[in-house]
N, CA, C and O atoms as CSV, one atom per row, in Angstrom:
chain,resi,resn,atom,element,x,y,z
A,1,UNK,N,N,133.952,-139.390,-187.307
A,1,UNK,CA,C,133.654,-140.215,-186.151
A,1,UNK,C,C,133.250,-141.636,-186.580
A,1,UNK,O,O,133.713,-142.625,-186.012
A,2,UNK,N,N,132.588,-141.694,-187.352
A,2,UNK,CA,C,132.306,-142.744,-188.185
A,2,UNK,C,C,133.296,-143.879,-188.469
A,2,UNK,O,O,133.340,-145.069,-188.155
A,3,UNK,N,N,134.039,-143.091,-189.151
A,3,UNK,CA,C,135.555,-143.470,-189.547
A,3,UNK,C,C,135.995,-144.402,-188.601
A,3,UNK,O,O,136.064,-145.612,-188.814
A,4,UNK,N,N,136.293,-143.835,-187.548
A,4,UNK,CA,C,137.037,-144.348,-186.649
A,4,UNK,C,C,136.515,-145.327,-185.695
A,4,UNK,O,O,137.171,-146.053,-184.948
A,5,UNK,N,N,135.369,-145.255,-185.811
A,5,UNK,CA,C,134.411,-146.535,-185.043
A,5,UNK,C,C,134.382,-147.705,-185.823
A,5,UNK,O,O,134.191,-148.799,-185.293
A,6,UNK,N,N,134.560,-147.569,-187.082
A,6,UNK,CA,C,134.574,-148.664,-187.921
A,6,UNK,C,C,136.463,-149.606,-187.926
A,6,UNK,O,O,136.771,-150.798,-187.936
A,7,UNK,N,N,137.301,-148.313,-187.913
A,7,UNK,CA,C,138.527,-148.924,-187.634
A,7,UNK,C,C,138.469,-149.954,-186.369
A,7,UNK,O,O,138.913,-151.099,-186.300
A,8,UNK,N,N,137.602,-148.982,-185.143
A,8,UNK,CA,C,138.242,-149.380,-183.923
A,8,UNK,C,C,137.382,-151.060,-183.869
A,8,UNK,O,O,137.696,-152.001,-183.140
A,9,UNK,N,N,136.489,-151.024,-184.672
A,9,UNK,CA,C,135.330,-152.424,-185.120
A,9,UNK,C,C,136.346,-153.698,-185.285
A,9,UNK,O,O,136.626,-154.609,-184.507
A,10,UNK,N,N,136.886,-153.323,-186.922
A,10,UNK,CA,C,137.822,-154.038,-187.169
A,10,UNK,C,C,139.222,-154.130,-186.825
A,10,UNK,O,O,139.881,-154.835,-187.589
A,11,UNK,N,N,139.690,-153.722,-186.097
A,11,UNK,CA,C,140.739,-153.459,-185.174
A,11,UNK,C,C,140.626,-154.596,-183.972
A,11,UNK,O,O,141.451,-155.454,-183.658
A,12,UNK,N,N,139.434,-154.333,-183.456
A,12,UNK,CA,C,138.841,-155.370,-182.338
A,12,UNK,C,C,138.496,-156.777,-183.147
A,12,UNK,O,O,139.258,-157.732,-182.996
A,13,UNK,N,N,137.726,-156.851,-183.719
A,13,UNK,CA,C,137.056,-157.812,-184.712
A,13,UNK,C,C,138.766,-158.825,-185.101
A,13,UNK,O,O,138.784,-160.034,-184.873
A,14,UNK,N,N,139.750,-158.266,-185.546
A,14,UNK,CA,C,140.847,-158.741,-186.018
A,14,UNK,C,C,141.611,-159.624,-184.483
A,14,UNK,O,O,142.191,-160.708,-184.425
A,15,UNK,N,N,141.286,-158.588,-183.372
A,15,UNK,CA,C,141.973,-159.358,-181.998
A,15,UNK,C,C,141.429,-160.051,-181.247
A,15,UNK,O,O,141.924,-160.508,-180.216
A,16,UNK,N,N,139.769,-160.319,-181.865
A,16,UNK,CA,C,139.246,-160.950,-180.456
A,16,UNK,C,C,139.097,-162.973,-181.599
A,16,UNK,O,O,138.938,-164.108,-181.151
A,17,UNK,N,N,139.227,-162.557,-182.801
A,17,UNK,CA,C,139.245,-163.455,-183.489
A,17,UNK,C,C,140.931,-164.406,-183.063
A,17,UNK,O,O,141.151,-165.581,-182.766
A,18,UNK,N,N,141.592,-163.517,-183.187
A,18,UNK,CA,C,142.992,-164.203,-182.528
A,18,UNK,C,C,142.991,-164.761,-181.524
A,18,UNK,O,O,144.117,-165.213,-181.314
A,19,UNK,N,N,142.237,-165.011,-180.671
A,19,UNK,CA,C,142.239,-165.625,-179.411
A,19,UNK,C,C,142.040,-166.765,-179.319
A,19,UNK,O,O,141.005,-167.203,-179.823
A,20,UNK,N,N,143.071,-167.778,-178.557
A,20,UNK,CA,C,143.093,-169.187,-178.473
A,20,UNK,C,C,142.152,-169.461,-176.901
A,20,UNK,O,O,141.843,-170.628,-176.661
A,21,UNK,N,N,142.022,-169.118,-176.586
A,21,UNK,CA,C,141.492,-169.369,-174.674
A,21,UNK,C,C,141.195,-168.503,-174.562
A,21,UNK,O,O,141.598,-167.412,-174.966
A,22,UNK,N,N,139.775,-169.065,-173.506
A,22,UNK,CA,C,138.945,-167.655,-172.913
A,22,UNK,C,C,139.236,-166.488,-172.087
A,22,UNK,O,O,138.517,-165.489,-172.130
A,23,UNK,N,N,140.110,-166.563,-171.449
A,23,UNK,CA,C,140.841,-165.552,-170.705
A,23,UNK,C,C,141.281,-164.399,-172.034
A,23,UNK,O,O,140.848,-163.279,-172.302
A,24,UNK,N,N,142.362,-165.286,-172.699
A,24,UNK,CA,C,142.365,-164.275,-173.897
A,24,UNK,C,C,141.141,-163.889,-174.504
A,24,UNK,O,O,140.980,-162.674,-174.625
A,25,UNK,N,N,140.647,-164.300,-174.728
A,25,UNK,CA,C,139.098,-163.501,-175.261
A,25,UNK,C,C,138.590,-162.643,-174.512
A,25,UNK,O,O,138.265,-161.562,-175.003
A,26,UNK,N,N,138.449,-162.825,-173.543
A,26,UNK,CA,C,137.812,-161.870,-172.196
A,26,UNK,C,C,138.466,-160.960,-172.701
A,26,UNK,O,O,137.952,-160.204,-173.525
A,27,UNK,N,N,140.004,-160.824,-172.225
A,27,UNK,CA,C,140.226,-159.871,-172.181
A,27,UNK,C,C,140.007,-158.730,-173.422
A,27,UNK,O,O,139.520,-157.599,-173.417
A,28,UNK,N,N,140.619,-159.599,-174.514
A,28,UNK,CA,C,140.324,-158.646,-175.172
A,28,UNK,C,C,138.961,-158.403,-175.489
A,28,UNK,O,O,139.046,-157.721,-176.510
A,29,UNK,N,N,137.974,-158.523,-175.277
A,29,UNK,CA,C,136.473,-158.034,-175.500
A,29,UNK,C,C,136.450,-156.555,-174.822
A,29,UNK,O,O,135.994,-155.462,-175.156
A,30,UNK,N,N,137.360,-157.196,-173.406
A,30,UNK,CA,C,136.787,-155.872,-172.322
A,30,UNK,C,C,137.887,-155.168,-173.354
A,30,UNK,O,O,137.281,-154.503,-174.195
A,31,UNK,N,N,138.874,-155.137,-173.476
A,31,UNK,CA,C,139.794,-153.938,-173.921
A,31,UNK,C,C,138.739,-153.127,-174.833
A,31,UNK,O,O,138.020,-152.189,-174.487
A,32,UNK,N,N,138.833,-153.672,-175.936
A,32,UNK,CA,C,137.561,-153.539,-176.916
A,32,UNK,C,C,135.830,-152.514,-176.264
A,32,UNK,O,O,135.403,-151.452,-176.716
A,33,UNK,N,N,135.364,-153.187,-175.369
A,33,UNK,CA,C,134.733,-152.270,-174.539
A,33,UNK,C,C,135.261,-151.144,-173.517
A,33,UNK,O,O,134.984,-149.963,-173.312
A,34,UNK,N,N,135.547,-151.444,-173.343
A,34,UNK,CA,C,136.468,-149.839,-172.381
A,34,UNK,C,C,136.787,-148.794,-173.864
A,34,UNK,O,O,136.430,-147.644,-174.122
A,35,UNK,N,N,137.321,-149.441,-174.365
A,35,UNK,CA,C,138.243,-148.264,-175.866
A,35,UNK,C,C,136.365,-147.702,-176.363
A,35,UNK,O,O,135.984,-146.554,-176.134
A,36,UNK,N,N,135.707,-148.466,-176.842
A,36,UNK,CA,C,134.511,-148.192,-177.362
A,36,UNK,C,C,133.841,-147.410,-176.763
A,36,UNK,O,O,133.554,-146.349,-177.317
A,37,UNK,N,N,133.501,-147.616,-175.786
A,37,UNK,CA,C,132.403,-146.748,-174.546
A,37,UNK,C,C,133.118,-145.993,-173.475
A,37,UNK,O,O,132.407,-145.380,-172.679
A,38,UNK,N,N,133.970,-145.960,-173.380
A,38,UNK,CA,C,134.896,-144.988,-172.712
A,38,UNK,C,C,134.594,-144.754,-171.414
A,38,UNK,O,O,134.491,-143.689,-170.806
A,39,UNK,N,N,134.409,-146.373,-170.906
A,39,UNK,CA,C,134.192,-146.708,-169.457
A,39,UNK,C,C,135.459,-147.285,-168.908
A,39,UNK,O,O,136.338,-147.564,-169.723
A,40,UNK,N,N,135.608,-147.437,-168.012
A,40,UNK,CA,C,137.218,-147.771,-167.038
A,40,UNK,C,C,136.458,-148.629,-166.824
A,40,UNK,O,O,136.801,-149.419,-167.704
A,41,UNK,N,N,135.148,-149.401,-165.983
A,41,UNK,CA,C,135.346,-150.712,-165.594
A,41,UNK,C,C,134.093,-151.357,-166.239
A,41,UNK,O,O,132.922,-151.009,-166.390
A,42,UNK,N,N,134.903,-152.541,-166.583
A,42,UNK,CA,C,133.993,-153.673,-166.934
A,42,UNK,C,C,134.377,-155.201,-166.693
A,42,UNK,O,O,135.588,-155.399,-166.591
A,43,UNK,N,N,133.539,-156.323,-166.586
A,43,UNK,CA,C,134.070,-157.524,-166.697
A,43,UNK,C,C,133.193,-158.045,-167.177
A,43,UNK,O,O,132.089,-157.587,-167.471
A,44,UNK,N,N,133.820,-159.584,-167.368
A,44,UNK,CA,C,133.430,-160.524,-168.562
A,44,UNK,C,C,133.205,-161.750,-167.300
A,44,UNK,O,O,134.070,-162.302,-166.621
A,45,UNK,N,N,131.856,-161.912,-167.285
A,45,UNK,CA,C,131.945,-162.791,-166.283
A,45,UNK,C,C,130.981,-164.580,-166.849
A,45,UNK,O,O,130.547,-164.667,-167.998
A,46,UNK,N,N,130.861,-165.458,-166.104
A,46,UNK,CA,C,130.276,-166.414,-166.688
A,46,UNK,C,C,128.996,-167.055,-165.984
A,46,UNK,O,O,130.055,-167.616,-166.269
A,47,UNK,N,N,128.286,-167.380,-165.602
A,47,UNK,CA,C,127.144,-167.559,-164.352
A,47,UNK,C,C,127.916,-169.506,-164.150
A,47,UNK,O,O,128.461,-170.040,-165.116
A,48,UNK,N,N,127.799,-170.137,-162.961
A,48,UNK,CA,C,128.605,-171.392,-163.205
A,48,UNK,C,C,127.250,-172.503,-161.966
A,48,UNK,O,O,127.598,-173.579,-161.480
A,49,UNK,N,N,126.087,-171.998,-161.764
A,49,UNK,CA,C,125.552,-172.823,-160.836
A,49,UNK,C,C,123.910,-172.053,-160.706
A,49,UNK,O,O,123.631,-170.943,-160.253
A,50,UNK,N,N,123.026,-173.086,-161.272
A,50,UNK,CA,C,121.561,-172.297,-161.529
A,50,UNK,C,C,121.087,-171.381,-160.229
A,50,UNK,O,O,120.002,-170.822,-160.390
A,51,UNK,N,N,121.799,-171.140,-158.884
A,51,UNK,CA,C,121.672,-170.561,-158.055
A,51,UNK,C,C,122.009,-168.872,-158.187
A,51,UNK,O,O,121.778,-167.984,-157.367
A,52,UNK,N,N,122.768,-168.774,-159.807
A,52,UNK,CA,C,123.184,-167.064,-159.991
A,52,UNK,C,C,124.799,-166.997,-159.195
A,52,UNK,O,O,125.165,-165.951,-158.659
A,53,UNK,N,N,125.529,-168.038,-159.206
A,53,UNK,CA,C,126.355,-168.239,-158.635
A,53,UNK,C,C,127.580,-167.311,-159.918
A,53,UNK,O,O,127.114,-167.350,-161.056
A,54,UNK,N,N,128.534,-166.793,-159.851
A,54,UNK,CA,C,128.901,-165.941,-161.370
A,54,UNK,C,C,130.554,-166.087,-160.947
A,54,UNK,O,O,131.081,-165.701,-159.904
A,55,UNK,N,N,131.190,-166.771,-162.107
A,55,UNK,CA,C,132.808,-166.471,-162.216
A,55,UNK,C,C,133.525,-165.020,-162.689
A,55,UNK,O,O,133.030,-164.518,-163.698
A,56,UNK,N,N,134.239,-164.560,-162.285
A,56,UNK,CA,C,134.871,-163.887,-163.005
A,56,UNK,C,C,136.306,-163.997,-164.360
A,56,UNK,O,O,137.511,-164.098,-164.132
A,57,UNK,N,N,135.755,-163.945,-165.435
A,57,UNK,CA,C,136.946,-164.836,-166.381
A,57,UNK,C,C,137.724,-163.638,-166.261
A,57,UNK,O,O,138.946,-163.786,-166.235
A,58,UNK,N,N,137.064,-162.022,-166.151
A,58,UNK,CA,C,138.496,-161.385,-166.808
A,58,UNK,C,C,137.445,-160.046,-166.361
A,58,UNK,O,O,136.226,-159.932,-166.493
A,59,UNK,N,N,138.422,-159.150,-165.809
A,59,UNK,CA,C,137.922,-157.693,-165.689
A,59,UNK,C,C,138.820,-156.564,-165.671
A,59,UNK,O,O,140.020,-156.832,-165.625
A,60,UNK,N,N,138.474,-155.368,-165.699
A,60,UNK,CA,C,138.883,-153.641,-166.194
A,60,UNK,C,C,138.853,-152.800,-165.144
A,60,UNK,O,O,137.660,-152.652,-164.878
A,61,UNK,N,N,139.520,-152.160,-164.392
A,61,UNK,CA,C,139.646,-151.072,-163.892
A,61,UNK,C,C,140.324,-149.799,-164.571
A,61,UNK,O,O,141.529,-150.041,-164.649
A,62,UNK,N,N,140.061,-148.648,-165.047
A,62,UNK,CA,C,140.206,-147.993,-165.607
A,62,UNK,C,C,141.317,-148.741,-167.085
A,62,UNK,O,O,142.506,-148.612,-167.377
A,63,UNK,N,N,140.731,-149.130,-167.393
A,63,UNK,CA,C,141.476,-149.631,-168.477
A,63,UNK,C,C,142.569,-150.834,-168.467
A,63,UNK,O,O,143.236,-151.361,-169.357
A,64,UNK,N,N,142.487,-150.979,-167.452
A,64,UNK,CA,C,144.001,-152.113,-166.623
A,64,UNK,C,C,143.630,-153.265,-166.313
A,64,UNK,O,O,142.543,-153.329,-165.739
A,65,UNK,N,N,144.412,-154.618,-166.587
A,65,UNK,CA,C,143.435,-155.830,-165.945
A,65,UNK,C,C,143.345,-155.822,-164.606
A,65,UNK,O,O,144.053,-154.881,-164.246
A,66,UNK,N,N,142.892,-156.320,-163.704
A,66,UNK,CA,C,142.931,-156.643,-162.670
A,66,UNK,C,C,143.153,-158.259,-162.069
A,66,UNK,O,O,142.382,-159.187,-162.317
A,67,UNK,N,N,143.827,-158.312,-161.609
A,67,UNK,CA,C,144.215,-160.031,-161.103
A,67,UNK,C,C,143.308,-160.440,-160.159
A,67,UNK,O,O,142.628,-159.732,-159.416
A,68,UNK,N,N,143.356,-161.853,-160.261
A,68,UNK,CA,C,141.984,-162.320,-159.283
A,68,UNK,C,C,143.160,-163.233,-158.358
A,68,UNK,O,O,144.002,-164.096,-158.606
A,69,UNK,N,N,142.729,-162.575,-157.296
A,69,UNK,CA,C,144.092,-163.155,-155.719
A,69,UNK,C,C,143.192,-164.874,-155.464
A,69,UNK,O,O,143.600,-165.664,-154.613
């Protein structure tokens, strides 16, 4: 188990480093979290206005991106 947490480390570690733009990063973080914790939803969000006002850069439904309409 070990093993393979360390692959799935540097596996991630290798793709989130590849990323030119934050969208690409998002995403792959969440991929990276979903595979790790073996949750279907998560997002990567940003706070944008001292009111708690929050963007969404990039999010997970069972493993899938989801598009922002």
């Amino acid at each position: 188990m070990a093993e393979q947490r360390l692959d799935l480390i540097l596996e991630c570690a290798e793709a989130i480093n590849a990323a030119t733009e934050m969208t690409e990063l998002a995403g792959r973080v969440l991929d990276a979290v979903c595979r790790g914790t073996g949750f279907g939803r998560a997002a990567f969000i940003r706070q944008i206005s001292a009111a708690g006002e929050v963007e969404v850069i990039a999010s997970r439904i069972d493993g899938e991106p989801v598009t922002q309409d």
